[in-house]
C-alpha positions as CSV (number, residue, x, y, z in Angstrom):
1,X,19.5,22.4,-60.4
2,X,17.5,23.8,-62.6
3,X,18.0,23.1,-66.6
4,X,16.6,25.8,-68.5
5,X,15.6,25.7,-72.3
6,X,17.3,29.2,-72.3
7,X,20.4,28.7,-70.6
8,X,21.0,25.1,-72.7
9,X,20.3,26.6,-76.2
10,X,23.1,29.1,-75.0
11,X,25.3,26.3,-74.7
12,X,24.4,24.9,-77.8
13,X,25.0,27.4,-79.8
14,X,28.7,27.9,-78.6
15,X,29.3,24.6,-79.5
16,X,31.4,23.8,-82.6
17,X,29.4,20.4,-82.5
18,X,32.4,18.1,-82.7
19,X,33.2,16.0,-80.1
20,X,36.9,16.4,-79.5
21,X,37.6,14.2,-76.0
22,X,36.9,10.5,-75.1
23,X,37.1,10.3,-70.9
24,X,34.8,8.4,-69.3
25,X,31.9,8.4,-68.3
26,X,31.5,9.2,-72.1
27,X,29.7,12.6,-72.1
28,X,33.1,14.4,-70.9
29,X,34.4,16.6,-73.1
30,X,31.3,16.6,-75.2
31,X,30.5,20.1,-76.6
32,X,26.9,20.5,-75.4
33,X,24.3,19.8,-73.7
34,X,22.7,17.9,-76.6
35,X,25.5,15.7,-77.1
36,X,25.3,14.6,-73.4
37,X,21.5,14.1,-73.8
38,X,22.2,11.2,-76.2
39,X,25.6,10.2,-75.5
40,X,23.5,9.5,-71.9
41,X,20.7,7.7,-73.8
42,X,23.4,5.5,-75.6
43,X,24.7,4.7,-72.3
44,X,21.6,4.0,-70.7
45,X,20.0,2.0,-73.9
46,X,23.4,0.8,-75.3
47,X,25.8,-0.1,-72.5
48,X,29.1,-1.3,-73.5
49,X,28.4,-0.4,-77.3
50,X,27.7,3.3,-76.4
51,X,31.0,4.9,-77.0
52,X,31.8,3.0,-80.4
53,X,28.0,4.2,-81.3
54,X,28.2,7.6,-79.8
55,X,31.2,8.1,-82.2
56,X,29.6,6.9,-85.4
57,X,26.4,9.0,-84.6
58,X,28.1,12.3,-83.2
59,X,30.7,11.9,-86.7
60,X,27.5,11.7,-89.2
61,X,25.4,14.3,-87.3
62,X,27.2,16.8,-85.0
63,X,24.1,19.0,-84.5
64,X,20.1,18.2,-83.2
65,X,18.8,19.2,-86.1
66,X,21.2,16.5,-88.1
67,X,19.9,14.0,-86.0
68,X,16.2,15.1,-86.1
69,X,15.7,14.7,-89.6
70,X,17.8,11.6,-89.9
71,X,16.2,8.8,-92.1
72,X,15.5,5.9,-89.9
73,X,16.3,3.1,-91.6
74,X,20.0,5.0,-92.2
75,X,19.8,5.9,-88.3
76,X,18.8,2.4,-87.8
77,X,21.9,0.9,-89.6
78,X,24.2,3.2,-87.6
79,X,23.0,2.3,-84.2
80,X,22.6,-1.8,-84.8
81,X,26.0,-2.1,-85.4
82,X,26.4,-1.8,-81.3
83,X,23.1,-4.3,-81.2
84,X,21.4,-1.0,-79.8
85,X,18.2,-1.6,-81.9
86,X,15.4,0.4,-79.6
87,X,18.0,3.6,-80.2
88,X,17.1,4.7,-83.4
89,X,13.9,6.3,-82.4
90,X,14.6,7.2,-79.4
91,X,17.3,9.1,-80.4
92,X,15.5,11.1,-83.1
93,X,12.3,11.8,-81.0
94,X,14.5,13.1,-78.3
95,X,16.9,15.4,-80.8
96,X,13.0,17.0,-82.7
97,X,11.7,17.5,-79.0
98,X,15.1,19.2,-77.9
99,X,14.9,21.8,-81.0
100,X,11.0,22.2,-80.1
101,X,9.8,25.3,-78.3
102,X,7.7,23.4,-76.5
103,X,9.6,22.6,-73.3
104,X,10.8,25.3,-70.1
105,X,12.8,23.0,-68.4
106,X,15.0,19.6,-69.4
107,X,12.7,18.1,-67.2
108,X,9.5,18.9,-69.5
109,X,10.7,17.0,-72.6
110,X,9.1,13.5,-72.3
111,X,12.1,10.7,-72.8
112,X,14.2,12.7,-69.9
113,X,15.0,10.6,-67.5
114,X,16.8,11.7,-64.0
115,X,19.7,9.7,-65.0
116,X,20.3,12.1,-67.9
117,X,19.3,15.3,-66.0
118,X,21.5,14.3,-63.7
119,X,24.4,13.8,-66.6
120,X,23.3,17.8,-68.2
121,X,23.6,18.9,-64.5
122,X,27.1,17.7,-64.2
123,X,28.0,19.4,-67.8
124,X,26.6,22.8,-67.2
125,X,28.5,22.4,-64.0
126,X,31.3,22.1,-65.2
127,X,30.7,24.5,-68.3
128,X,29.9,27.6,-66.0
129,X,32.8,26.9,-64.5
130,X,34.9,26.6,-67.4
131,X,36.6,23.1,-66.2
């Protein structure tokens, strides 16, 4: 499936940016494609932490552009909690290259693994479907 810059900014926009559902795997029930991106990344670089992390980050900064301009030592602080310590910047590169221009498909933003293509897939899925 294809993942589109277009189609995922339409997405994001609709979303009220809070994260309202707690299923697993953890990126149910989140509100956009964003918030699967790094609730993904948490799981991937965070493991067992992720949700309890997810939840701190996605309460202090529901939106990319939150996240983006985060300080890091305050991002940092957030995200060691869960002993998740390679997070931080990962996290904030990947929120400043999602708001870039600069990318056609998912797949063109460096950081994007198939593991979380695979995770977007799933919630566009589901959103075009209106599960």
């Amino acid at each position: 499936m294809k993942l589109p810059r277009d189609m995922l900014m339409r997405l994001q926009e609709s979303s009220n940016g809070f994260v309202t559902c707690k299923l697993t795997p953890l990126w149910y029930g989140m509100p956009s494609p964003w918030h699967v991106i790094i609730a993904a990344l948490l799981v991937r670089h965070c493991g067992k932490h992720a949700p309890r992390i997810a939840e701190g980050v996605f309460r202090r900064w529901p939106f990319p552009h939150d996240l983006a301009n985060v300080d890091r030592d305050y991002l940092l602080t957030v995200v060691t909690e869960g002993h998740c310590y390679a997070a931080a910047d990962i996290l904030r590169n990947i929120s400043r290259r999602y708001l870039s221009k600069d990318w056609k498909d998912l797949r063109d933003i460096r950081g994007i693994n198939p593991y979380i293509c695979k995770c977007v897939e799933e919630f566009v899925t589901c959103s075009l479907a209106n599960c």
